[in-house]
Structure formats: C-alpha cells, structure tokens
N, C-alpha and C positions, 0 to 999 in steps of 0.2 A: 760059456766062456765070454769075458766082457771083451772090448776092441784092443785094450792093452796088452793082456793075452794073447789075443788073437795074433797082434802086431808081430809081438816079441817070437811067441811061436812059429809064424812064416819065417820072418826072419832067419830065425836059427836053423829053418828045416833049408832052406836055400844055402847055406855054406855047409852042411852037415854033411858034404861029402871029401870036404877039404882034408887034404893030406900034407903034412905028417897029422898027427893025432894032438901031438903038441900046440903047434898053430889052431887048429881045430879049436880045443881048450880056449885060446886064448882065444877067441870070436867069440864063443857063446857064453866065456866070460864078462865078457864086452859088452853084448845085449843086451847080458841077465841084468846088468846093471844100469842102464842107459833110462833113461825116459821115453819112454815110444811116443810123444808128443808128434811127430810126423807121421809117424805109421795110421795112428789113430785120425788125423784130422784126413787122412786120405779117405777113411771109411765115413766121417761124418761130412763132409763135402759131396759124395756121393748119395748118402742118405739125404745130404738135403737137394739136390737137384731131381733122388729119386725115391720115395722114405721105403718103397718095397723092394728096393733091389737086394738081391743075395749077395750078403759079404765075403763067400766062398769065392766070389765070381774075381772080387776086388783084394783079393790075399797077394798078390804074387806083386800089384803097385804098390802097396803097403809096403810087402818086403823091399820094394827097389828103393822107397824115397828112405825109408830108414837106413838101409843099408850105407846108401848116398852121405846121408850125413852122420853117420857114423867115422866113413872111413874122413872126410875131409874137416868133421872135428878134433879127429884125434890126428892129421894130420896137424892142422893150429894149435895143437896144445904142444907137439914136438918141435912147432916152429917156434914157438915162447920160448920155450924149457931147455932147449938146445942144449940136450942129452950129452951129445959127442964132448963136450969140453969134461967130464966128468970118471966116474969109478970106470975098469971093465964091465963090470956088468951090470953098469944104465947103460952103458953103450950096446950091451948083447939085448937088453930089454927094449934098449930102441931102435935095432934093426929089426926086431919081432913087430913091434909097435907099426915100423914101416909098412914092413911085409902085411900086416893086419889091416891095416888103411888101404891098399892097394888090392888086396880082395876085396874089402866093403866095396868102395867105388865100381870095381869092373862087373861085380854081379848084380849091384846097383842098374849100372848101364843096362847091363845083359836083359834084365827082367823089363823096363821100360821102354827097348830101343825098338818094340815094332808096337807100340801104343802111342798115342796122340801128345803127353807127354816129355816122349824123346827129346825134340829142339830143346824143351824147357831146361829140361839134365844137362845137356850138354851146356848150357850158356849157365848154368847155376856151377857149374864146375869150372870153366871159361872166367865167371865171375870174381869165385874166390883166391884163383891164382894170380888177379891183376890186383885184389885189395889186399893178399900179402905182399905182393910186390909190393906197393904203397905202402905198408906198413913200415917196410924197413928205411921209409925218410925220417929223417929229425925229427921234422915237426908235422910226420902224419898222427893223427888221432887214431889210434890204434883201438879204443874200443868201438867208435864207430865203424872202422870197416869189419871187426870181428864180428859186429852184431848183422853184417849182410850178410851172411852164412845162416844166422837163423831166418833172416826175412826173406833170403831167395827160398828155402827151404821151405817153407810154410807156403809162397806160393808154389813151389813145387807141388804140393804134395793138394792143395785145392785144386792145380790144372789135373793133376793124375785123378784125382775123385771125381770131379764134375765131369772130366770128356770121357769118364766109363759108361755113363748113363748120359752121352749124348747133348751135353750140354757144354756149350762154348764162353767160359769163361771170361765178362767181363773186367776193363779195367779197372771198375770200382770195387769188382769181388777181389781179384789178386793184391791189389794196394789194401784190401781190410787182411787179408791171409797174412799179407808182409807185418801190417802193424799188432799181429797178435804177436810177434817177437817180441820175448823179455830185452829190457833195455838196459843193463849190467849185469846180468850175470851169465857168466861161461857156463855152466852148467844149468839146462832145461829141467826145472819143476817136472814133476808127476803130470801124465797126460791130464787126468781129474782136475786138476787145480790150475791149468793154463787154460784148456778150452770148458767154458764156463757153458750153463743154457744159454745167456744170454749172447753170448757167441755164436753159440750154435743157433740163434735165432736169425741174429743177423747172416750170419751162411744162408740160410733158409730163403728169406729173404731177397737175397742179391740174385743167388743163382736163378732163382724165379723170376728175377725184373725183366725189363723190355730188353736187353741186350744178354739175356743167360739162355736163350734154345736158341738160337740161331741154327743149328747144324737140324735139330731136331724139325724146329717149323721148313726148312729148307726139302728134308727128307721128304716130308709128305707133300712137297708139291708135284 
C-alpha cells in the first residue's frame, strides 16, 4: 500500500462509524476524492526525521491532519459558494456539507489532541477563522488568505510527522512545509505530483540540521 492509500484508508477507517449511513457516504465520498497531500507528507516528515520508523505507528496523525483540512476546506468552499441564497436542495446539500465539515474537524482534533501536534491544530484552525474573517473586507485579497489554509496545513502535518519520531521542528523546516503550498489553486494536486524527491530531500535535510533533535539530544542527557 503506498502512503496515499495508506492516508486515505485511515482516514476513512476513523469516521467509519459515523451515523446515519447517509452522512457516513458522504465522508468517504469526500476522501475518496480528496488529495491526501497532507496525510502523506505527515508519513514522509517522519520518514525523514526517521527513514525506519513503522508507518502503522503514524496512521491515526495522518488521519487527524487530513481529516483537519478536509472539514475547514470544504468549510471555504461554502463560505465562497454561499449555498443558502440558492434551490432547496443546495441548501439540504449544504447543511450535509456543514454537518460533514464539523465531523472532519472534531475527529481531526480528537486523533491529535494528546500528541505533540495538538497546540499546532488548534491555532491552524484559530488561523483560518480570522482569514475568513478578513476575507469578507472589500479590499482583502481573498486568494492570499485562502492559500493560509494550505500553508498552516502543510506545516501542520511536518510538526505531526517529525515530533512522532522525536524530533523538534525547526523554523526553517515548517516555513519550507508552508511554502510547499500551491499558490492559486483551490484544489490540491495528487500527493505524487506536489511533494517531489527533491522535497522530500530538502525534508530530509532540515529535520536533521542543528536545530531538528532537540527533544531527542535532550532525552539522552
């Protein structure tokens, strides 16, 4: 199973007890369709801070940071689209919509909030509700703050991989995380085609510099 798999499959196993069966549906309609682009760089953030560690170990962060930005992307797409002016039933698609975002997020949380992590969730969510706020001025730039949702998210998902395997993420690692964020498009490429080798080098890279074990060199003293 490659990581994209892997991702998508936590994922889905993690809501897969959601009730009614309908909602249910619509989740792992959601997924099946999504970019695991987050799911996945949590597994290779961790690979590079540790290339042996078991990815079984790193499934359940995977599911949290995906899940994360699933519910608060498709939150941004109903705050665009702004459903309710519309047919009855975009309005019954966008109260499901609601409903479906508010699960990603809470089990999101759930899965991260006793790992190292946690604070990062909470202020990447924190985050995106003060740049929609700002979106609704005149003259905010609305693709800019749309695009902080990928960039908090990317470093989300490097702090969730690196402090699994003990390693204290630098500011220069999370600032390279944020800037692997596509810079126009709403919709995230295929994991494959955003995080490149050469990404994955520079991952590699950082989290190993003078300021990436910190927690780890501390431990063994």
């Amino acid at each position: 199973m490659d990581t994209a798999a892997r991702a998508r499959a936590s994922a889905q196993e993690v809501v897969g007890d959601i009730e009614p069966k309908q909602l249910r549906e619509v989740l792992f309609d959601r997924l099946a369709e999504a970019s695991m682009a987050p799911g996945v760089l949590v597994f290779l953030s961790a690979q590079a801070g540790q290339p042996t560690v078991e990815l079984a170990a790193l499934d359940r962060r995977a599911a949290g940071v995906q899940l994360i930005y699933e519910g608060l992307r498709l939150t941004r797409r109903i705050a665009h689209d702004e459903p309710w002016a519309d047919t009855d039933a975009e309005v019954i698609d966008a109260d499901v919509d609601i409903l479906a975002a508010d699960v990603f997020v809470s089990r999101g949380f759930y899965l991260l909030a006793r790992t190292e992590a946690s604070t990062a969730a909470v202020e990447t969510v924190q985050s995106f509700g003060r740049d929609q706020t700002l979106g609704r001025r005149a003259d905010a730039d609305t693709a800019a703050l749309d695009r902080n949702l990928e960039a908090d998210i990317f470093a989300l998902a490097v702090q969730a991989g690196v402090s699994a395997v003990d390693v204290v993420p630098s500011p220069e690692l999370l600032s390279f995380a944020a800037d692997l964020a596509p810079n126009e498009q709403r919709e995230l490429p295929a994991a494959d085609n955003m995080l490149s080798k050469s990404a994955v080098r520079r991952l590699t890279e950082l989290s190993n510099g003078i300021d990436g074990r910190v927690r780890s060199s501390a431990s063994e003293r």
